[in-house]
C-alpha angles and dihedrals in degrees: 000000000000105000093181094057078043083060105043098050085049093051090040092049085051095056099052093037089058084040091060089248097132094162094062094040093055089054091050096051091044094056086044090056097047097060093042115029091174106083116095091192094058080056090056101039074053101055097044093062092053095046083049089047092050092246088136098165097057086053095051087047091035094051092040082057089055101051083055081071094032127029102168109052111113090198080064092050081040100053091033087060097048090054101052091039081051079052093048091241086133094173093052089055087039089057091043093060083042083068095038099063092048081055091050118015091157094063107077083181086087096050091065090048087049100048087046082061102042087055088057088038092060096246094107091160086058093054097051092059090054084057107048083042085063106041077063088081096016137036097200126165084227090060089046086049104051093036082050090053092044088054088049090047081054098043087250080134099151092055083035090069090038087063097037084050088046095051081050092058101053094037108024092175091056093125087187095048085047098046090049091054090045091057099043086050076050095047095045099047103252094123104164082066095051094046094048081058094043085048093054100050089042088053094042100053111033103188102048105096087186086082089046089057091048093049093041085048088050098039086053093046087054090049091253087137091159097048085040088060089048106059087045099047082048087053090051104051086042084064093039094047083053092233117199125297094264102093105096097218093048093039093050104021116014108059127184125314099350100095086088124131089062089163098055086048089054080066084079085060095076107044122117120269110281131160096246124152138252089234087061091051093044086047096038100056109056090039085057084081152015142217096240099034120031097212132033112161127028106251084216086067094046087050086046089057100036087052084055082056092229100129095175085050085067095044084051086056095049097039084056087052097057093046089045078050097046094045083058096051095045095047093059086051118103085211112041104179093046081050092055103046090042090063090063094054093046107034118093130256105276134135104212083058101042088047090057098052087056088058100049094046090061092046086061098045090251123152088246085183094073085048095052078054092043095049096039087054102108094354124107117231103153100138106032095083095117095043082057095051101053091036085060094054093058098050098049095058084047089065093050089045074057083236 
């Protein structure tokens, strides 16, 4: 066993790692791991770059490997919840802090992180016990947060404001907290609350148009049509004035020069009130239009679907358009698979498109997984986890509709 070249690759896989080359660090780490299979902590460095590269599933197995060698570690436990929650696997995580905290029943640290988990996990009274348990010790405006969103889980939904307020008082500047009691005021009809929340966060952070859609939501629930249009019209001239990188949806969605067709997304404007999402609106718009054809889909059709109050009908529908838009694309070119495989490295990041070209390529018999890692090599899609997930969804009961 050569222990320098140990070092060096380990040396080598932390620097990248700390670089953002993921790629690179994870073939370090692996090299290192093959020459010496002993080290519980290269298990762990290994682990943490696929977790960060979203490959959920080696650092389950990778971390598993580890707690062969070590049983006892709670970093390990730790690590090993925080892959399967990335994965969505929400009672698994919620297992690993079980043992955890019988690891650690000293540390009340662990019972926040679990009771984030049971609330995902669907066990919301749970949840509320790991809290209380904990405000015991600590009166934090996190506790108050996640037992007020496990009361809202339950319906509690008057004692559920009163912990979300509560999280607000000992920490005013808490944009989730906000956000949660803004919602339930929503939820139970007492707009002018929720728009004085919605206000505030608007108001307080000037370039995130996601605040501007809540607002405009809760404006049009309270029959504020006009102030509703405004803060829509005022979102949408924010995309198309390419405003700086710090709006979650354009950063991580939208992408240069493919918000177009503004008008045809103002259709949405007019539509009767209907409790639709802002994950609908971030992935509607772009896919309202294309570079090489300006529209793609008729916004009437879009208004007709979203009054049935089926929103993933209409991301059927655009999904079908793009892959109507891409087979024409594909069918002028000389070369029609290079055609194919070049619209996933220069398209942008967005998930309407990407979702399409998983459908198509299973319409063609293509392994569209090699083409979701083509296309994630040197892309950044941390955040969109839940997008994909239901995107894939959709897909895959396309393909079984033999779209």
């Amino acid at each position: 066993m050569d222990l320098d070249e140990v070092r060096q690759l380990v040396q080598s896989g932390i620097e990248n790692y700390n670089q953002g080359n993921l790629k690179n660090a994870i073939a370090d780490f692996e090299a290192a791991l093959r020459i010496d299979s002993t080290d519980s902590q290269m298990y762990v460095l290994l682990a943490a770059a696929y977790t960060d590269s979203g490959l959920y599933d080696k650092a389950i197995t990778t971390l598993q490997e580890a707690l062969l060698i070590h049983n006892s570690k709670p970093n390990l436990y730790i690590m090993l919840a925080r892959a399967y929650a990335r994965n969505g696997d929400y009672q698994h995580a919620v297992n690993c802090y079980d043992t955890i905290i019988a690891l650690e029943p000293e540390n009340l640290e662990n019972r926040i992180s679990r009771a984030d988990l049971l609330i995902r996990a669907d066990h919301p009274s749970r949840a509320v016990e790991d809290v209380e348990i904990y405000l015991q010790i600590d009166q934090s405006s996190l506790a108050y947060e996640i037992r007020g969103r496990a009361r809202k889980a339950l319906n509690d939904l008057d004692n559920a404001i009163e912990d979300y307020s509560e999280s607000l008082r000992l920490e005013p500047k808490s944009i989730s907290a906000r956000i949660g009691r803004a919602q339930l005021y929503q939820r139970v009809g007492q707009f002018s609350k929720a728009l004085e929340d919605y206000t505030y966060l608007v108001n307080n952070n000037p370039d995130n148009t996601d605040f501007l859609f809540m607002r405009a939501e809760t404006y049009r629930e309270a029959g504020e049509y006009e102030y509703a249009q405004q803060d829509f019209e005022t979102a949408f001239c924010m995309y198309d004035q390419s405003v700086l990188y710090k709006d979650r949806f354009k950063s991580r969605i939208f992408s240069d020069n493919i918000y177009g067709n503004i008008e045809s997304a103002k259709a949405l404007v007019y539509l009767e009130p209907k409790k639709i999402t802002n994950r609908f609106y971030t992935a509607a718009i772009p896919a309202l239009s294309l570079p090489e054809k300006s529209e793609i889909v008729n916004p009437i059709d879009v208004v007709e679907l979203l009054n049935q109050g089926s929103p993933e009908s209409v991301l059927k529908c655009l999904i079908q358009c793009r892959i109507n838009a891409i087979e024409e694309f594909i069918s002028i070119a000389s070369d029609k698979d290079k055609a194919f495989s070049s619209l996933l490295n220069s398209s942008p990041i967005n998930p309407i498109f990407l979702a399409s070209v998983i459908a198509l390529a299973k319409v063609r018999d293509s392994d569209e997984l090699q083409y979701l890692k083509n296309y994630a090599e040197g892309k950044q899609l941390e955040g969109l986890e839940n997008e994909f997930l239901m995107l894939e969804r959709i897909t895959n009961e396309m393909e079984m509709m033999q779209f």
